[in-house]
N, C-alpha and C positions, 0 to 999 in steps of 0.2 A: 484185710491186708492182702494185697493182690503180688500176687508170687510170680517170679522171672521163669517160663521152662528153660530149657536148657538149650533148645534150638533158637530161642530168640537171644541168649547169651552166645551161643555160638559165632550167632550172626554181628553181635555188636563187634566179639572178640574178631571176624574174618577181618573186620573195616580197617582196624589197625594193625599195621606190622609189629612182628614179637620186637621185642627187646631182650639186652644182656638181663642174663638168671641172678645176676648181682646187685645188691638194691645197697644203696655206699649209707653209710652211716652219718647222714646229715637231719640237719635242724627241718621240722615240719609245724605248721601252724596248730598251737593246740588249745586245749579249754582249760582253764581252772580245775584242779582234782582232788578232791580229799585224800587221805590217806588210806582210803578202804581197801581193803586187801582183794585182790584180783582171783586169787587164787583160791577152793576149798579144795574139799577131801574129793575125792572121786566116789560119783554113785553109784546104785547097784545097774544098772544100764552100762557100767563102764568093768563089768566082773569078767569080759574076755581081756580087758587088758591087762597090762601088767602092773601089780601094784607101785612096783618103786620103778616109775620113768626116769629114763637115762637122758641125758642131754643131746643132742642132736647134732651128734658131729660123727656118725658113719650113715651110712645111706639104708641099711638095714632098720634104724631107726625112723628116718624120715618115709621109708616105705610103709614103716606100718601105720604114721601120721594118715598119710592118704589114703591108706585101705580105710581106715577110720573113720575119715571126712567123706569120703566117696559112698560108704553104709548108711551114716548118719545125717547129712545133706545133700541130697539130690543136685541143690543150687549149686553147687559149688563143684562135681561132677564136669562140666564144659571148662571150666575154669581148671584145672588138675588136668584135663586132657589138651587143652591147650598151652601151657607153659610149661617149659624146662620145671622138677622140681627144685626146691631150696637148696642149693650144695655151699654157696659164697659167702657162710655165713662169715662176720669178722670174727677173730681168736686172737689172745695177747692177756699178756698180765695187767689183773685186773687194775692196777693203780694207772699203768699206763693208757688204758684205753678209758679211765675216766677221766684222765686230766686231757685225751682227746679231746672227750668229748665238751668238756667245759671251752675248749679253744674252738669247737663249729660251732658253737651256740649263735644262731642268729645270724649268722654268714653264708654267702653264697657260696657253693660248695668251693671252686675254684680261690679263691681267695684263701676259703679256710685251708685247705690245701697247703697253700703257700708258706701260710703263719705256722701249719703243724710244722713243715719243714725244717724250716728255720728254730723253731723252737727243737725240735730233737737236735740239729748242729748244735744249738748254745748249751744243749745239755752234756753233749758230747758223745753223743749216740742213743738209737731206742735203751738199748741195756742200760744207758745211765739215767735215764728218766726213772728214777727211785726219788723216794720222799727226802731225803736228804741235798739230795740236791738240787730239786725243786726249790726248797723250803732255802737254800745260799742263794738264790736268782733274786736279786733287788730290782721292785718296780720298776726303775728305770730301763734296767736291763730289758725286763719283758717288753715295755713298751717302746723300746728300740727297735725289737722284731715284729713289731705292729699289735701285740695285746693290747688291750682296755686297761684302763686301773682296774676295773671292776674285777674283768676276769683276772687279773693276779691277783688282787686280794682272794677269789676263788681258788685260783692253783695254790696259794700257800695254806688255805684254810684245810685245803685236801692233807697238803704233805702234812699238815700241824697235826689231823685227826690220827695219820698214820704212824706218825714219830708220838705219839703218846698212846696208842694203845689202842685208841677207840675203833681202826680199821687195821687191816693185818689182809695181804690179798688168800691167806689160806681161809681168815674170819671169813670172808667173802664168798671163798667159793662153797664153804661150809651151810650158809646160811641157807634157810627155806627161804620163796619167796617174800612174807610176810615181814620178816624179818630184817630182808635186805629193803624193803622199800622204807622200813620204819628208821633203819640206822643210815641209811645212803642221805638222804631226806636232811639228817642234820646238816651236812656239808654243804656251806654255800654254794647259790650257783645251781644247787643241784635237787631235780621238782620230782614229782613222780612220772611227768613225761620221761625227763633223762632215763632213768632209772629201769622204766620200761624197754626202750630203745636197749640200755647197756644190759641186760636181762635174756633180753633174744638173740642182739647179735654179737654180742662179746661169751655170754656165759652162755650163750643156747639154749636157754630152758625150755620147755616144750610147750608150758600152758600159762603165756602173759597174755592177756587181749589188752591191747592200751586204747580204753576207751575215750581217752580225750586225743588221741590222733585224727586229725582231720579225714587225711587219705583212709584210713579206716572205715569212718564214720560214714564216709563220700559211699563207699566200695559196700560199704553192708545197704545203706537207702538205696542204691541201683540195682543192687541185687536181690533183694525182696519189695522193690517197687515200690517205696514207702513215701510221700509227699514229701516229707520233710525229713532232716536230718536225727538220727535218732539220739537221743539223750541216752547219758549213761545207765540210768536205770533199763533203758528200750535194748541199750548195745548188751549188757547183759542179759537180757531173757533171749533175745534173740541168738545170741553166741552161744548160750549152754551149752547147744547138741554139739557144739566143736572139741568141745574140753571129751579127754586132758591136753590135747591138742589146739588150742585158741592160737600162740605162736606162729603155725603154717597156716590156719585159716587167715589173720593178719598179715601174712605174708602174702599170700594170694590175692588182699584185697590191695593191699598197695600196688603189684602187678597191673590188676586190673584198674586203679586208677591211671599207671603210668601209661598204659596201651592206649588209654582213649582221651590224652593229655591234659588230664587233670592236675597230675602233680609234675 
């Protein structure tokens, strides 16, 4: 397997001018994914860090992300020195930033745009996007502001889980990864792509690798030179050395698809 050095990533990266540090929370082309949990325990390789990782919402945190990527992958070194790091991540309660997400599903960003808009007016502001009164919005309504049938049968399946018990946004923040993919999972609408997406950049967790992300998958085969795109079992061995940080490594690889306009 033939390895990218760092001066010929360099040299890819000078071709393209940077872009905004901000990667927006929209839909990406992805694979089919089981339910296998992304996440394990951390090994003994990982004994300088700290056992209970904090979410990645102060920069002290994300510094030591990259001290870590920069020890443990060389590749990935030109990459870190070339872009702003992570600071944009998205933040918001978590019922609101999933029933986002069910409305970019498959829309180009601008459009979806539009529709969130409009959908927080008819709710009567971000604060009133609660499951309650998601769960009063009659399909027609929705699809007056340009929703799918689908996705409201979606948005209400969300409010129904939440108005009975099965989601709770503190349940949410509580849960381990494992946990969260396994009960998010139930909700229509919503796949282990989603889940991974609302993981990093709603809850910020430090170590998702979403292996059925395209731009992912694109950014890890340019970066260790690989013919072909690597399959989930490939994107796992290969991402190990990132963990407990996989989140900023994925985050870097989407940069580097965005710089050389793949995505």
């Amino acid at each position: 397997m033939a390895k990218r050095s760092k001066a010929q990533i360099q040299t890819e990266i000078s071709q393209n001018p940077s872009i905004s540090p901000k990667i927006p929370f929209r839909p990406r082309k992805i694979l089919k994914l089981s339910n296998t949990p992304t996440t394990k325990p951390l090994t003994s390789s990982s004994s300088a860090l700290p056992k209970t990782l904090n979410p990645l919402t102060s920069q002290s945190e994300v510094n030591l992300a990259l001290q870590h990527l920069r020890s443990s992958d060389p590749n990935l070194t030109a990459l870190i020195d070339s872009y702003s790091p992570p600071s944009s991540f998205d933040s918001g309660r978590p019922f609101l930033s999933l029933a986002r997400s069910i409305l970019y599903q498959q829309l180009a960003t601008k459009a979806a745009q539009s529709i969130y808009t409009r959908f927080i007016s008819l709710c009567g502001g971000e604060e009133s996007v609660v499951a309650d009164v998601v769960a009063s919005l009659s399909a027609q309504q929705l699809r007056n502001i340009g929703v799918s049938g689908r996705k409201a049968s979606y948005l209400h399946d969300l409010a129904e889980k939440y108005s009975d018990g099965t989601l709770s946004d503190s349940s949410i923040l509580e849960m381990d990864d494992e946990a969260l993919l396994t009960m998010l999972t139930v909700v229509k609408g919503i796949g282990a792509w989603s889940v991974h997406m609302f993981m990093i950049f709603s809850l910020r967790r430090p170590d998702v690798l979403p292996i059925g992300d395209l731009g992912v998958r694109k950014g890890v085969q340019l970066l260790y030179g690989l013919k072909e795109l690597p399959k989930p079992l490939e994107m796992e061995q290969l991402c190990e050395k990132w963990r407990p940080y996989r989140s900023v490594g994925s985050w870097y690889m989407w940069r580097y698809m965005e710089a050389k306009g793949v995505l």
